[in-house]
N, C-alpha and C positions, 0 to 999 in steps of 0.2 A: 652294500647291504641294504636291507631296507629301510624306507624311510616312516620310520615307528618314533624318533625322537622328539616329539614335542617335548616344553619342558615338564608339563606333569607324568607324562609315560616313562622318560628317563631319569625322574627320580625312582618311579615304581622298580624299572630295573634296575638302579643300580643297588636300591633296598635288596630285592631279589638276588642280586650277583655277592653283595655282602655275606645275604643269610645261606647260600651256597658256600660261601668262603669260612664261614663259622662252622660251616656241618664238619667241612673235608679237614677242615683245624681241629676240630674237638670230639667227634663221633671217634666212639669207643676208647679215648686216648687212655684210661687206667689199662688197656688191653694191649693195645697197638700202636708203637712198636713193644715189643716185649722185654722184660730186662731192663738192664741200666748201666752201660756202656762204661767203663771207668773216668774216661774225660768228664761227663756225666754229671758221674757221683762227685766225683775232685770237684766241681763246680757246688754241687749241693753242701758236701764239708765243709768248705770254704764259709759256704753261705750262712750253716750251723753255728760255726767256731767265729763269724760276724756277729751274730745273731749274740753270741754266751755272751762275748769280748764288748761287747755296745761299740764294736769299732768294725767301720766299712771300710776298704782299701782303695784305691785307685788302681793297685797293680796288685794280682795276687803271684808272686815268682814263681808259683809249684807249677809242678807239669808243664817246662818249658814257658812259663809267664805267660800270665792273660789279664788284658785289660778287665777295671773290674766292675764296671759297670752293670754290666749282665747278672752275673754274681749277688751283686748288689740288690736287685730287684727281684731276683728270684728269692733273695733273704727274704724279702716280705711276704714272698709267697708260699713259701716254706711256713713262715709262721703263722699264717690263717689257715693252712690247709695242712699243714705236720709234713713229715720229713716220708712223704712219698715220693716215688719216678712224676708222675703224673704234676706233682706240682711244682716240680721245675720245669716241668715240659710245656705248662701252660701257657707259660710269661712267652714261649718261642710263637705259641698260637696267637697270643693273639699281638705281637709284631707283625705277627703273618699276615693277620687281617687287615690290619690297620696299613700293612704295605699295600695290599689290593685297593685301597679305601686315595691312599696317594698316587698311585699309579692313574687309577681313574681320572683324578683334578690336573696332573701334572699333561697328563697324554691330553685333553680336553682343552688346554689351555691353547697348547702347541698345533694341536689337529682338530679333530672335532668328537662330538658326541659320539659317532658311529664306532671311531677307532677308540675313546675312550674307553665306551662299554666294551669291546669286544677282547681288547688288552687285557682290561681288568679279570674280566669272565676267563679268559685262557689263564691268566695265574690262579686263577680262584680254585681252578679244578687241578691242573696240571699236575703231575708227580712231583718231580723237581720241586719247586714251590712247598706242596701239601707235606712232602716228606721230611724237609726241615722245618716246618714250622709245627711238627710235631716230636722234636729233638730238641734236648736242653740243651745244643751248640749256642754261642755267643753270634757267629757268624749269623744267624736268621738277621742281627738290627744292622747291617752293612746296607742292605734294602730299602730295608725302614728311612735309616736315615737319606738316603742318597733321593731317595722319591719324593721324599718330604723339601729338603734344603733345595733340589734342583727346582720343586715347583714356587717354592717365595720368592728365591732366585729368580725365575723366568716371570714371575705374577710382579718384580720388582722393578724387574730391565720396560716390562710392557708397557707396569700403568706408569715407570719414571717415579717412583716412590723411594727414597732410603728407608723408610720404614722396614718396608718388605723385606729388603734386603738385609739388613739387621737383622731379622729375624732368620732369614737362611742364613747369616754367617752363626749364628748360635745353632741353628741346629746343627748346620755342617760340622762345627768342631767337637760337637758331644761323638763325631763318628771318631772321634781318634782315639774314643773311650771304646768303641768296640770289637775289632778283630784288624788283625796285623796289616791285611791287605788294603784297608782303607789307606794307608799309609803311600798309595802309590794317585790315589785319587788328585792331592793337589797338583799333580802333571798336567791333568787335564782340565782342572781349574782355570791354570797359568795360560794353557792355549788358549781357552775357548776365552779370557781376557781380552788376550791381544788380540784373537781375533775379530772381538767387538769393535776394537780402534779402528778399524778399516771399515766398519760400517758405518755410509751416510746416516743412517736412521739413527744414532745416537753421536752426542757431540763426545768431543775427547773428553773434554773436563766430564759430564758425567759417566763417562764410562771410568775415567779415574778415582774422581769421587766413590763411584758405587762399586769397584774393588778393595778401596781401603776402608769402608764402611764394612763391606762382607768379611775383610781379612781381621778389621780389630775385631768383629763379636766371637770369629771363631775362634781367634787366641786367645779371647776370656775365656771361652769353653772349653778350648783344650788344656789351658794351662796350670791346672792341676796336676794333668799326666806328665805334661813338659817338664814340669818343674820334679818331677818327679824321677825323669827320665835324667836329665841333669844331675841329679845326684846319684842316681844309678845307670848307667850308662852299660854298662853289660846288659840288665833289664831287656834296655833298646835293642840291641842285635839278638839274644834271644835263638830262637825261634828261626827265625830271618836268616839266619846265617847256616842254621843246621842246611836248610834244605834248597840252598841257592844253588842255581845252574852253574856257578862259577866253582864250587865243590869237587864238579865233574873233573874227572882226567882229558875229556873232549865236550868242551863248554860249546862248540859251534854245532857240535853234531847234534849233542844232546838239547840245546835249544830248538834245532831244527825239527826232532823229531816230537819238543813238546807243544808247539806250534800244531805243528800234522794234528797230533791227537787232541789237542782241547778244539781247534775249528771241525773237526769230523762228532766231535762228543755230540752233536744236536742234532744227527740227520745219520751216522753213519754207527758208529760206537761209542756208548756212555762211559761213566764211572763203573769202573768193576767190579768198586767194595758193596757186600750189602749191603750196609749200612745207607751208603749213599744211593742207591738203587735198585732197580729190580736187575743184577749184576750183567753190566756189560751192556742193555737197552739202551738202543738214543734217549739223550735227555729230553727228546721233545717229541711227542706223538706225531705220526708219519702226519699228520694234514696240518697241525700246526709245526712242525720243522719244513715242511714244502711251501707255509705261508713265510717263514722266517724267511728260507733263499728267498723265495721272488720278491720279499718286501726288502732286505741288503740291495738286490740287483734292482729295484727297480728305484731306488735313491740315489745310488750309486750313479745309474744310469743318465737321470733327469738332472737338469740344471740344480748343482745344488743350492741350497739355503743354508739358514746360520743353523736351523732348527734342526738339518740334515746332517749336515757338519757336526752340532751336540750330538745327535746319535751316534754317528759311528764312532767320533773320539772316543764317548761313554764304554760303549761293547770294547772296543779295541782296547785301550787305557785300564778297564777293569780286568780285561782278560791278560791284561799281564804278570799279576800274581803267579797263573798256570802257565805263561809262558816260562818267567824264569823259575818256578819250583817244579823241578821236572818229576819231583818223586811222585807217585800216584799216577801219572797223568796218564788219562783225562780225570780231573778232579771237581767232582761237580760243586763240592764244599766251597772250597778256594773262588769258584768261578759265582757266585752270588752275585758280588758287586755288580754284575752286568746282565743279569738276569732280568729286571727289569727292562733295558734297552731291545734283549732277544724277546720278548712277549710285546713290542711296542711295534719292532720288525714285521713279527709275525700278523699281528693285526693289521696292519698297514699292506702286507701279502696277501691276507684271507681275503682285502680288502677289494686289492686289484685286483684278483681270481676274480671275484664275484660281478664285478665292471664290466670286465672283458668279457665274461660271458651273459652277461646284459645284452653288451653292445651289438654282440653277436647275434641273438635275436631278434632285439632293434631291426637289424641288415635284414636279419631273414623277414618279417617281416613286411620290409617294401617290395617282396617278391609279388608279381598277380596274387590276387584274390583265390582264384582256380588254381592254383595249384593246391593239388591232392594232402600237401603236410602244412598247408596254412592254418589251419583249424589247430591240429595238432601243437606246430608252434608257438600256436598264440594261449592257448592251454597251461602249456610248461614254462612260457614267460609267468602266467598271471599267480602261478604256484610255486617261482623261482624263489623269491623273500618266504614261505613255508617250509623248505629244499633247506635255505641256508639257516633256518632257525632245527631243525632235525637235525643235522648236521653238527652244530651246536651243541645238541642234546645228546646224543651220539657222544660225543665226546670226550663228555661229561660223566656219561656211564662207561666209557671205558678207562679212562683213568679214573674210575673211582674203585670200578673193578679189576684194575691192575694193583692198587696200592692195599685198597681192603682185604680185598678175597686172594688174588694172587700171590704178591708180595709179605702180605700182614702173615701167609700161613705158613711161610718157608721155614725150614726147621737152618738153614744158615742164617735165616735174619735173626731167628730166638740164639743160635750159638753166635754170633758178632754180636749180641746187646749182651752177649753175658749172663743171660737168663738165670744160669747156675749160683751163679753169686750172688744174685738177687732169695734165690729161693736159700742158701746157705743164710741171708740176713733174716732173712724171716722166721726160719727155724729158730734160728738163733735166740730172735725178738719174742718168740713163743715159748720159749724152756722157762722151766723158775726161775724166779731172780735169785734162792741161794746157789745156784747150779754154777759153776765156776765153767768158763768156756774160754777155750783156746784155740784160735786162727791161724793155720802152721801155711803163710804166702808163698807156697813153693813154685809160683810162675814169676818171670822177668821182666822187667817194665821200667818205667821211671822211679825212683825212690821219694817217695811221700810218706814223713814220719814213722822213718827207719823201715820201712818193708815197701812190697812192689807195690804201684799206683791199682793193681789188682784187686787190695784189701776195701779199693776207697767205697764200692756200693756197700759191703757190710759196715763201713763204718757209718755209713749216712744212714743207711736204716738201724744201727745200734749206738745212736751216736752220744744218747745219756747213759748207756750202760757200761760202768768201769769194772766190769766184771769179765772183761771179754779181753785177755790178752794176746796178741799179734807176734807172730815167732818169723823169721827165714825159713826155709828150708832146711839151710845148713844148720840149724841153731837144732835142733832135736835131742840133742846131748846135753844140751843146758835142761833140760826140764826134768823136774823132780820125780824120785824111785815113786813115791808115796802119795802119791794122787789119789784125792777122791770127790766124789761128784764131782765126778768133772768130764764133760764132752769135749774132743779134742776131733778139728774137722781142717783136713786140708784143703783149701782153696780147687786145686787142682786132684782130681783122684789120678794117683802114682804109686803103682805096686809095690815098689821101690821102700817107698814112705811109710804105705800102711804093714809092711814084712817088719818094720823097726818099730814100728808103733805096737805093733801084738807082741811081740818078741818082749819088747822092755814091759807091757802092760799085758799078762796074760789071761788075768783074767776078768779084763773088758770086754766088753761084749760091739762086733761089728756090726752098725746098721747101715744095712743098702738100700739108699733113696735112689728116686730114679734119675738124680741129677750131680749127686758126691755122696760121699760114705762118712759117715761118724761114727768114730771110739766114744763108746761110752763106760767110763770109768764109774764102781760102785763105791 
């Protein structure tokens, strides 16, 4: 790439690459995504019923248990900005940002300015990246954290500091507070340890020392959760257990095929959910998934180093979550933890593309003076570092306008966030408060305080209002002859439901919104 990096220019961009990373985090986000997904809302409840109770969790068990950390912080955010989508979705933006912000020091450490900035800048825009960090999921701080602890980590191992190192083992263990798959990271911990013993450049003893320094700060930080997980011990399995490859009636085959599909998800086929993408896309834009291969191959290739070796552990080791959870797969959620490693790849590929065809001119250039395309190639050299900054730009606009304009419009991404349920809380939120209202959850889900995890966006946008009672499906026959004022709105519009609804209430009156129907009882 070119050589633009002194150090005052490479502050200016990486200011630049931030305030890009801020846009594609928070532009339009009360808008886009639309809805409120019920994992979602179950996070924002939580965060509510935190907020009433003046007690934070470590673990919330609903909807299959999640660490609660996340939860936790969104409480806060909840409470300066009320009980919108938008303000749980915030706290994911800006881990987003602040991932981009670690990835830049972490990559810069290890390689240099050129591949820092150009790392950072491809997460900054990228879908993948942009699109959870504008999603209340817990999973966006798996990133976070891993970019942060690996670079004190590596800024500890360099300058020969315990300081540092101290400090990555606190961060690392705050990750055990945040989504399941971090749980498979100390693997790769363990090797890249022992792999230091074999390296002249550190003695054993401090290569010993600076493991049991990293491992006690992490145990003070995780061991909240530990301790928590020790008295609940089902907690632990969780989750973990629903959706393991060992599940399977053919655990070889189906490994093998979740393999196939999470290494093709970045160059060949994505995640399929909308949710998680624009359905089915590689997760990586064709010129940064072509920098990704040739930056794998071209490490792979070369004699490696330690820094070569943390990489690929990193990608491979992360990407085991998707290896053994075959459900989904390719699952670009799941596959975070390594998401930083594939944009490190990729830079490092953009990186060698741009060399090699340097060099190439270089060549051509010792050609005679008289030859007819010397002018010409001396031209395209001197506009090459212009090429690869368009290029860049390029890129930029198209993944903004794959997630904005494309993506942000699909009428599956508004029915996968659940849009309907959102716009049921709101109506709801807007009726009088003498209005008596009843929520009849006739879809199937997780059960969260007695009805489907379905109810949880109206709970979270009606979440002081005890006016509002939450029925089954089945339960219709419980509800009283003699109702009045009272709006009765099924979750799901079901023919079925509203025949038994008019029938028992005749003379209510049906309103047809454009997203469910309410009885309204006079």
């Amino acid at each position: 790439m070119p050589n633009l990096y002194t150090k005052s220019k490479a502050i200016v961009l990486l200011i630049l690459i931030l305030v890009i990373a801020i846009f594609f985090r928070f532009y339009k986000i009360t808008e886009i995504p639309p809805g409120l997904y019920p994992d979602e809302a179950t996070n924002g409840v939580n965060a509510l019923d935190a907020l009433s109770a003046g007690k934070f969790k470590v673990f919330y068990p609903e909807n299959n248990g999640r660490e609660g950390l996340f939860m936790n912080i969104q409480a806060l955010s909840v409470k300066v900005f009320g009980a919108q989508p938008w303000a749980l979705r915030i706290v994911s933006g800006v881990f987003g940002t602040l991932t981009v912000l670690g990835l830049f020091l972490l990559t810069r450490l290890l390689w240099s300015n050129k591949i820092a900035m150009l790392a950072s800048y491809l997460m900054a825009v990228s879908f993948w990246p942009v699109n959870f960090s504008r999603i209340g999921f817990r999973a966006i701080m798996l990133p976070f954290i891993l970019v942060w602890a690996f670079y004190f980590l590596w800024k500890g191992l360099i300058d020969k500091k315990l300081s540092w190192l101290a400090i990555a083992g606190l961060i690392y263990g705050v990750g055990f507070h945040t989504y399941i798959s971090w749980r498979l990271s100390p693997l790769f911990l363990v090797l890249f340890f022992l792999i230091l013993l074999f390296n002249r450049e550190y003695k054993k003893r401090f290569v010993i020392k600076s493991g049991f320094i990293f491992l006690l700060f992490a145990l003070i930080a995780a061991s909240p959760l530990l301790i928590y997980y020790l008295k609940n011990p089902a907690d632990f399995l969780g989750r973990a257990a629903q959706v393991s490859i060992f599940n399977s009636p053919a655990p070889v085959k189906a490994l093998t095929e979740s393999v196939i599909k999470t290494l093709s998800m970045f160059n060949i086929y994505g995640d399929g959910n909308w949710r998680h993408n624009l359905s089915g896309r590689p997760e990586l834009f064709w010129p940064i998934g072509l920098g990704f291969l040739i930056g794998f191959i071209t490490i792979v290739r070369h004699r490696m180093s330690y820094k070569s070796i943390f990489l690929i552990g990193w990608l491979l080791i992360m990407l085991l979550p998707n290896f053994l959870a075959p459900e989904g797969a390719p699952h670009a959620l799941r596959a975070l933890g390594a998401m930083p490693a594939v944009f490190i790849f990729s830079a490092l590929g953009l990186n060698a593309i741009y060399k090699k065809i340097q060099r190439h001119f270089n060549r051509a250039l010792l050609e005679p003076k008289n030859d007819p395309w010397f002018n010409q190639i001396k031209r395209i050299k001197k506009e090459l570092g212009l090429l690869a900054v368009l290029l860049l730009i390029l890129i930029g606009v198209w993944e903004g306008k794959t997630y904005f304009v494309v993506w942000g419009d699909k009428l599956e991404v508004m029915n996968n966030f659940e849009q309907r349920l959102v716009d049921i809380g709101n109506y709801l939120k807007n009726l009088p408060p003498d209005t008596k209202k009843i929520v009849v959850v006739n879809e199937y889900g997780s059960i969260i305080k007695n009805v489907s995890i379905q109810a949880q966006p109206i709970m979270f946008l009606n979440h002081a209002d005890p006016s509002i009672t939450y029925i089954k499906g089945e339960d219709l026959s419980a509800l009283a002859d003699n109702l009045e004022n009272t709006i009765i709105i099924p979750t799901k519009t079901d023919s079925e439901i509203i025949n038994k609804l008019t029938q028992k209430y005749p003379r209510a009156h049906l309103a047809d919104y454009i997203s469910f129907k309410a009885l309204k009882i006079k």
